[in-house]
C-alpha positions as CSV (number, residue, x, y, z in Angstrom):
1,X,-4.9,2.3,0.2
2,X,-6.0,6.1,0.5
3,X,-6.6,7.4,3.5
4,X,-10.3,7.9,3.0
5,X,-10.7,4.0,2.1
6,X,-9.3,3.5,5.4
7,X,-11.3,5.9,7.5
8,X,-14.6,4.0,5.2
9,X,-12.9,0.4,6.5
10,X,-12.6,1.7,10.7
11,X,-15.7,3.1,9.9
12,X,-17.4,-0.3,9.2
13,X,-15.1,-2.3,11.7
14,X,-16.8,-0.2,14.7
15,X,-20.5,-0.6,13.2
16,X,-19.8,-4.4,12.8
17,X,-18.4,-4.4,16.4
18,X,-21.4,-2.5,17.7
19,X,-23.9,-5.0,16.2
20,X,-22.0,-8.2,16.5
21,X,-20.8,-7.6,20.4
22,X,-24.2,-8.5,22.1
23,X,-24.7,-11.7,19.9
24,X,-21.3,-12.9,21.2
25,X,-22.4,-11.5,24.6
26,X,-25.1,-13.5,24.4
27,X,-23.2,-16.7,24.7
28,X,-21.4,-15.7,27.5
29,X,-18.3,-14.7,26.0
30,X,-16.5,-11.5,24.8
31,X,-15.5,-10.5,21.4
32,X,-11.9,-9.6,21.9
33,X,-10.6,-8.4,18.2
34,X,-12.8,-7.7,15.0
35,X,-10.3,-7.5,11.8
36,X,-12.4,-6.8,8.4
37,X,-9.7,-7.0,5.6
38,X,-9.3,-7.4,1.9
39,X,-6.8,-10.8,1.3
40,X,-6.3,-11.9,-2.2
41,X,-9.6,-15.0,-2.0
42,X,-12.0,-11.8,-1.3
43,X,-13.2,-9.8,2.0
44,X,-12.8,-11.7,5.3
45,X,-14.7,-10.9,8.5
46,X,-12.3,-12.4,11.7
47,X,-13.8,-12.4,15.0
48,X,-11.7,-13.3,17.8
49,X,-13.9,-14.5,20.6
50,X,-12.8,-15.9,24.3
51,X,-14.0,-16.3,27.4
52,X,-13.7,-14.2,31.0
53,X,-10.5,-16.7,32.5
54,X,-9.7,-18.1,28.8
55,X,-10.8,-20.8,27.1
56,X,-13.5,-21.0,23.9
57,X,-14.7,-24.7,22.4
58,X,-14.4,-25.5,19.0
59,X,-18.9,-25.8,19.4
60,X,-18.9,-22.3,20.8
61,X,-16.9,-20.7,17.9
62,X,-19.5,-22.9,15.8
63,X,-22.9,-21.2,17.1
64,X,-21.1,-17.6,17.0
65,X,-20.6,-18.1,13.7
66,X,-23.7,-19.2,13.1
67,X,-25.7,-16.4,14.6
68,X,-23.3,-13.6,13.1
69,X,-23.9,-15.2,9.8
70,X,-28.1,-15.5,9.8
71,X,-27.5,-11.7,11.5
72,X,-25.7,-10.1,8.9
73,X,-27.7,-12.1,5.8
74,X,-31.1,-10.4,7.5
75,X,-29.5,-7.2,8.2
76,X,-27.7,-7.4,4.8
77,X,-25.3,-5.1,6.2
78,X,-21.9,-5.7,4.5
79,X,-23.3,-6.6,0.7
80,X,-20.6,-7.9,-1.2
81,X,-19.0,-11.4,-0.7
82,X,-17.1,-12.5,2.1
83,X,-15.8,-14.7,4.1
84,X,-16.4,-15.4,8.2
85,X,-14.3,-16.7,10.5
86,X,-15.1,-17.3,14.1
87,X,-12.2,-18.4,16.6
88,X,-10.0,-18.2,19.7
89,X,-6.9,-15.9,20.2
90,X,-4.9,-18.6,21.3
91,X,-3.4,-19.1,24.5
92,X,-0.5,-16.5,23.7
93,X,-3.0,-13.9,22.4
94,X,-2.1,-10.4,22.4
95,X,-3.7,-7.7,24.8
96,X,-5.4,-4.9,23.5
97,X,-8.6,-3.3,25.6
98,X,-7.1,-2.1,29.5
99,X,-10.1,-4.6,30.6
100,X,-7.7,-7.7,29.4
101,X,-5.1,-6.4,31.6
102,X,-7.7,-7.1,34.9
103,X,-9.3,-10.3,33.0
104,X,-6.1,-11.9,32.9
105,X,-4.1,-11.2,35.9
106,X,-1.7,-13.7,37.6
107,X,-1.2,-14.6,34.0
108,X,2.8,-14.5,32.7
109,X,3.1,-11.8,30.2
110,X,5.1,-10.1,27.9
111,X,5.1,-6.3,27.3
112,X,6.9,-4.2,25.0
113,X,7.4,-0.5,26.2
114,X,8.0,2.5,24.8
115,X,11.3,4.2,26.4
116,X,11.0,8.3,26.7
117,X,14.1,8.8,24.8
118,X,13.1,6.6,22.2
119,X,13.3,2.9,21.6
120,X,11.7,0.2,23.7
121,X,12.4,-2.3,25.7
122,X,10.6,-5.5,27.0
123,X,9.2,-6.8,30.2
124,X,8.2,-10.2,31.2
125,X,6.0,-11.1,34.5
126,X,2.9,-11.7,35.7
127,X,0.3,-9.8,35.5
128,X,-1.5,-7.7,38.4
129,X,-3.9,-6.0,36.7
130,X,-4.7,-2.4,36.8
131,X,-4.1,0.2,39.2
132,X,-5.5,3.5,37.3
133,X,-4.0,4.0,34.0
134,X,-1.1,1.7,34.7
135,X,-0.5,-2.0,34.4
136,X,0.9,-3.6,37.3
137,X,3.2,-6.5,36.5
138,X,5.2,-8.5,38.7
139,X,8.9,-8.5,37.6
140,X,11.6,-10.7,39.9
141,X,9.5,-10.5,42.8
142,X,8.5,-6.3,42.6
143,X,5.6,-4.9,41.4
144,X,6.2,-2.8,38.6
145,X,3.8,0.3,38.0
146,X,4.3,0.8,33.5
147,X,1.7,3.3,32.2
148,X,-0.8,1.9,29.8
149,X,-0.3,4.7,27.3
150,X,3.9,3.2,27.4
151,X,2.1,-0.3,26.2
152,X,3.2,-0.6,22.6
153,X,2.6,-4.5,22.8
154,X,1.8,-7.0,24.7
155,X,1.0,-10.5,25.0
156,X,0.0,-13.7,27.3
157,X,3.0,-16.1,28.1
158,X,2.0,-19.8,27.7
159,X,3.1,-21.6,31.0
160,X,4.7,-24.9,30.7
């Protein structure tokens, strides 16, 4: 894929996320990923939507996907075929705005950071939230300070 084709796809991805946020607003929960990709049955639209806390019904994914779908015939905003798919990230879902960090504190999570020298290693703890531009996490019973910028991953633990 050239690099203009995917400057043209980012470029569409933040235009769809700045019309289809409010409509998931709207029904009190956040849009957490938009992916718009080519796969071999056509285009797909994927939003990712969950609630403040966790926790998105099956009926709530259903009216989303409604609403984005009478939206986008009306606004006619993507034109060619496509494919939508509303649903939850899953209990294990990944992290990616800083606002996640606070949403989801005393959650167990894994984070993958980037060492100075090169490399990375992993940490696994609970989360504390923010604390300027770093995550706190709780490691063995200390607070540990990581810098967000360091974050090249991370992702809720599921709790048994």
């Amino acid at each position: 894929m050239s690099s203009q084709h995917q400057a043209a796809e980012a470029g569409l991805e933040q235009r769809l996320t700045e019309l289809l946020e409010p409509v998931v607003r709207s029904e009190g929960l956040m849009l957490v990923e938009l992916v718009w990709q080519r796969e071999a049955g056509g285009q797909v639209l994927r939003l990712y939507v969950d609630r403040a806390g966790g926790g998105v019904t099956l009926d709530e994914c259903m009216a989303v996907s409604r609403q984005i779908s009478d939206l986008l015939d009306v606004e006619d905003f993507i034109g060619d075929r496509y494919s939508l798919e509303v649903s939850s990230p899953g209990l294990d879902r990944r992290l990616k705005a800083p606002r996640e960090y606070e949403i989801f504190a005393g959650r167990s999570a894994r984070l993958v950071i980037s060492e100075p020298g090169g490399g990375t290693r992993t940490l696994k703890g609970v989360l504390g939230g923010l604390m300027g531009d770093d995550v706190l996490l709780e490691v063995a019973g200390k607070v540990k300070a990581v810098p967000l910028a360091q974050v090249v991953k991370a992702r809720l633990e599921i709790d048994f």
